[in-house]
N, C-alpha and C positions, 0 to 999 in steps of 0.2 A: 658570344653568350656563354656563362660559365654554369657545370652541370649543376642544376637544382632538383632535376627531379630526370624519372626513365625519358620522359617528352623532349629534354635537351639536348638527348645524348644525340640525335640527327643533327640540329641546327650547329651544334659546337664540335663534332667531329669532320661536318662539312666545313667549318671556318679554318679546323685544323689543316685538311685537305690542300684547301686554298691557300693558305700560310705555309703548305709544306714545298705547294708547287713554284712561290717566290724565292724561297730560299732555294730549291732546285736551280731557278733562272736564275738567282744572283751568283754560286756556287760556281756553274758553268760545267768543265767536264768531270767534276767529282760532288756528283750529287747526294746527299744526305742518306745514310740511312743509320740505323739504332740496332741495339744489341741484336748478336743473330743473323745480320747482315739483312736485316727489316729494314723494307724499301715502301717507297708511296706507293707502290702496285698493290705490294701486301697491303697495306692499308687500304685502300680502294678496294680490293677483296674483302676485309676482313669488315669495313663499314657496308659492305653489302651485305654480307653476311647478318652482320647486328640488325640492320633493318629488316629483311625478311626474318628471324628469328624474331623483333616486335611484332612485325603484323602477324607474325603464325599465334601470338600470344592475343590479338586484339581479335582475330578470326576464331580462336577456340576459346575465350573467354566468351566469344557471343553467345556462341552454339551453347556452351556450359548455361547459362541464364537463360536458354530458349529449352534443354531438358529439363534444366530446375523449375520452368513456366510450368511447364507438360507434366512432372510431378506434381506440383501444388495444385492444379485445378485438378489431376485427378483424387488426391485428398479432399478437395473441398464438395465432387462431388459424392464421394463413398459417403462421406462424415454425413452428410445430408442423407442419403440413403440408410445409413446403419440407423440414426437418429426416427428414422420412419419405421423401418423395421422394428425398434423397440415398444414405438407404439402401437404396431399394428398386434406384436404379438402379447402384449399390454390390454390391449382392447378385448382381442377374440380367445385368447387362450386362457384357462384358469387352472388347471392343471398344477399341483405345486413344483414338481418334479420339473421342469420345464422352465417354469418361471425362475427357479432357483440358478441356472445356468443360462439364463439369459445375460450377455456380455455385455459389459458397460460401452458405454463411444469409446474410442480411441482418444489420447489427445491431441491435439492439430501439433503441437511441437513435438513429437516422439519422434525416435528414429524410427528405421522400416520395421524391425521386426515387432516395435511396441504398436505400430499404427498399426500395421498389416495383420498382425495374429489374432484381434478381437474382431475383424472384418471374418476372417477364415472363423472363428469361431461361431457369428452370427450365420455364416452359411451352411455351418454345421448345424446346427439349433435348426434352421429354416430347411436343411433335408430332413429332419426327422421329423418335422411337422409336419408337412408334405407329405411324405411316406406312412405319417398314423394321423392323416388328415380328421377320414370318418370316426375313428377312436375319439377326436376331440373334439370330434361334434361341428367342423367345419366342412360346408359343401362344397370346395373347392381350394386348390391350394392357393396358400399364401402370395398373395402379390400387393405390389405398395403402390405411391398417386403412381396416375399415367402407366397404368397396366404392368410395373416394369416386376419383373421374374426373377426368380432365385438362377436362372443361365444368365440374366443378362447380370447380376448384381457378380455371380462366379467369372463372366467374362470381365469384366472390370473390375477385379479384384487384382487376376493375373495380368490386365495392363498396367494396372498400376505398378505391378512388382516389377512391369519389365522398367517401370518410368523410372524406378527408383533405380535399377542395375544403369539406364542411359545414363543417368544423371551422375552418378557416382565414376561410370565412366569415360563423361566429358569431361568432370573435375579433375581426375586422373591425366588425361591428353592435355589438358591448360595447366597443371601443375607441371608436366616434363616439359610445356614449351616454356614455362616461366622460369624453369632450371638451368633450360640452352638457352635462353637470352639471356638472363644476370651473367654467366659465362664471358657470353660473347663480350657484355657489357665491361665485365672487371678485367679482362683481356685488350679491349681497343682502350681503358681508361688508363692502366698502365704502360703502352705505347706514347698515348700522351703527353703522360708525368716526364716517359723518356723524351720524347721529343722538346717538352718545354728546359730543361735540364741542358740539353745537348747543343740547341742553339745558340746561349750567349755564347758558347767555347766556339763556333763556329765560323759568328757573324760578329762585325764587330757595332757598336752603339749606333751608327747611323742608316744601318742597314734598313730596308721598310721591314723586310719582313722579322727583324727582330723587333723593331719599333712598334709593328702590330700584330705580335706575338698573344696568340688567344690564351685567355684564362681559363681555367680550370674551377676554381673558386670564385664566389661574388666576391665584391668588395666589402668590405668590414663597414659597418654603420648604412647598408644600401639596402637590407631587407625589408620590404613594407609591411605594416602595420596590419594584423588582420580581422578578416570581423569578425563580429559574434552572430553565426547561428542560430538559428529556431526552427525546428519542423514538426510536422505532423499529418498524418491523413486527413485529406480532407473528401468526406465523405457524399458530396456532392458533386465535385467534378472528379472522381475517382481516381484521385492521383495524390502525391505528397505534395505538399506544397511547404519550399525554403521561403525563411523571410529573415534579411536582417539591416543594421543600419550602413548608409550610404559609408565608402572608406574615407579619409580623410588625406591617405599616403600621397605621397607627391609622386610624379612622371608616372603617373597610370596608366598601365596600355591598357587592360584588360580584367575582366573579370572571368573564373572558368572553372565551373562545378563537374566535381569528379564523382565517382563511385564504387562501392566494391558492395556486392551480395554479400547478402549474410551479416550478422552482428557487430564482425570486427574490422574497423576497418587497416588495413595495410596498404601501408603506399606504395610497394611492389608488388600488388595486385589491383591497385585502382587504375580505372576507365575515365575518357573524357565524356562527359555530358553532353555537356556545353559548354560553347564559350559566349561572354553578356558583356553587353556596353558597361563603361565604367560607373554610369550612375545608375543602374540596376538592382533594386533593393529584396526583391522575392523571384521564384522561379519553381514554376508546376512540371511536373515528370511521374510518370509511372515505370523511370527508367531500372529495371530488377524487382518489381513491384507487379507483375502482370495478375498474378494470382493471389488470391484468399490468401493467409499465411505467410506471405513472401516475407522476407528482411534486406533492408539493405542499410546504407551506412555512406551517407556524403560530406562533402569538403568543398567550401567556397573557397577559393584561391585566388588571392589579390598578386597581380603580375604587374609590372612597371617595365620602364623601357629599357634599364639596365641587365634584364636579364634575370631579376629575382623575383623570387615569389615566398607568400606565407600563405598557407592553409590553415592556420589552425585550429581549433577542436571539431571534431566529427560528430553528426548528428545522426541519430539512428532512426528509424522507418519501420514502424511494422503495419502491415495492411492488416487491416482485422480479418477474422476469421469466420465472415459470417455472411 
């Protein structure tokens, strides 16, 4: 299997593996090794290494989209609380002085300090009503539906803040593992390059394991065809839902929708979904979508039995805000 994408680099460094330990047995007592005096051990080290350094990236990319959850729904619930608070003090307060410094909502897409500051500001406004309650002619302090209090609106203010510090510090931990994996990645890729280089000098044409010397690259004219995307929330079964037309590409193994949170999407930061039979034409996921606000950004990916694939254009997700 020749590298298409980060998912290959297992299947086609284990072929390497295996292609290195024939050439070892055909070789006999002067077994292979590459610049540096780089042996199959080393490589069996260093392909451990590149796998635990992916899964450290597929285990802190979750967590990152399980604080970014924990963020969003604490936005969606302030914004509903701040949006109550405006009217309550809409309602009962007439006071100009008061009303003049009543803070607008936040917007559901600001960063922390534009969301978070007009929340701190409403709780400013809601202690100095509270404290010149009787002055404004209210017989008791400010609270909005289902009894909830300017402590519990100030306690959920400061969890959100911490959601936004977890969040920004899971992106941080998934960004260094994504920096030691491409590492590890262009390090076992380059071993490769040597190894494929090194063998025909070795072995001579009839050899197997020159014969079935892995690739590196697809074959020229074997990438398949891909399809065109469509998506959108669908607001009834609370999820995105992809739709697009059946492939037409020849030796199909597979169909396999990928992901990345947030707007952009990058293929060295996308996730596997799923993977769908080959006549598979839509597929429902709230996968990076758990909350109000969310973004995400997917990729249908048509796979064939030779080892290649096309993604092509990405489709964006926004769960509404409401």
């Amino acid at each position: 299997m020749p590298i298409t994408s980060i998912a290959s680099y297992d299947p086609t460094t284990e072929a390497f593996l295996i292609n290195w330990n024939q050439a070892n047995s055909e070789l006999g007592a002067a077994p292979l090794t590459l610049a540096g005096d780089y042996s199959i051990a080393d490589f069996t080290a260093d392909r451990t290494s590149m796998i635990q350094s992916m899964n450290q990236v597929t285990l802190d990319a979750s967590t990152s989209r399980d604080r970014a959850a924990d963020r969003d729904v604490g936005k969606f619930n302030l914004l509903q609380r701040h949006k109550q608070f405006r009217g309550v003090v809409l309602g009962k307060i007439t006071a100009p002085d008061y009303l003049k410094v009543l803070p607008a909502s936040p917007r559901p897409g600001g960063d922390k300090s534009k969301f978070i500051d007009p929340l701190r500001a409403a709780a400013n406004l809601w202690t100095r009503i509270n404290t010149n309650a009787t002055a404004l002619g209210l017989s008791a302090p400010l609270t909005l539906a289902g009894g909830y209090t300017l402590a519990q609106f100030q306690t959920d203010i400061t969890a959100l803040s911490d959601a936004y510090e977890a969040s920004m510090q899971a992106d941080e931990s998934t960004g260094f593992a994504r920096s030691t994996r491409d590492t590890n990645l262009a390090a076992i890729y380059e071993r490769m390059k040597q190894y494929r280089a090194i063998v025909p000098g070795l072995l001579p044409k009839t050899s197997p394991a020159r014969q079935n010397l892995p690739r590196l690259s697809p074959l020229a004219g074997t990438k398949p065809q891909a399809v065109a995307v469509s998506g959108s929330w669908d607001n009834v079964l609370n999820q995105a839902r992809l739709q697009w037309s059946a492939s037409g590409a020849a030796n199909l193994l597979k169909l396999q929708v990928r992901g990345c949170t947030g707007s952009t999407y990058r293929p060295s930061e996308e996730s596997v979904v799923a993977d769908l039979p080959i006549d598979a034409t839509q597929f429902e996921t709230n996968w990076g979508l758990t909350a109000p606000g969310s973004k995400a950004t997917f990729k249908v990916y048509v796979m064939n039995t030779t080892g290649n694939e096309n993604g092509g254009k990405a489709v964006k997700i926004v769960r509404p805000f409401t």
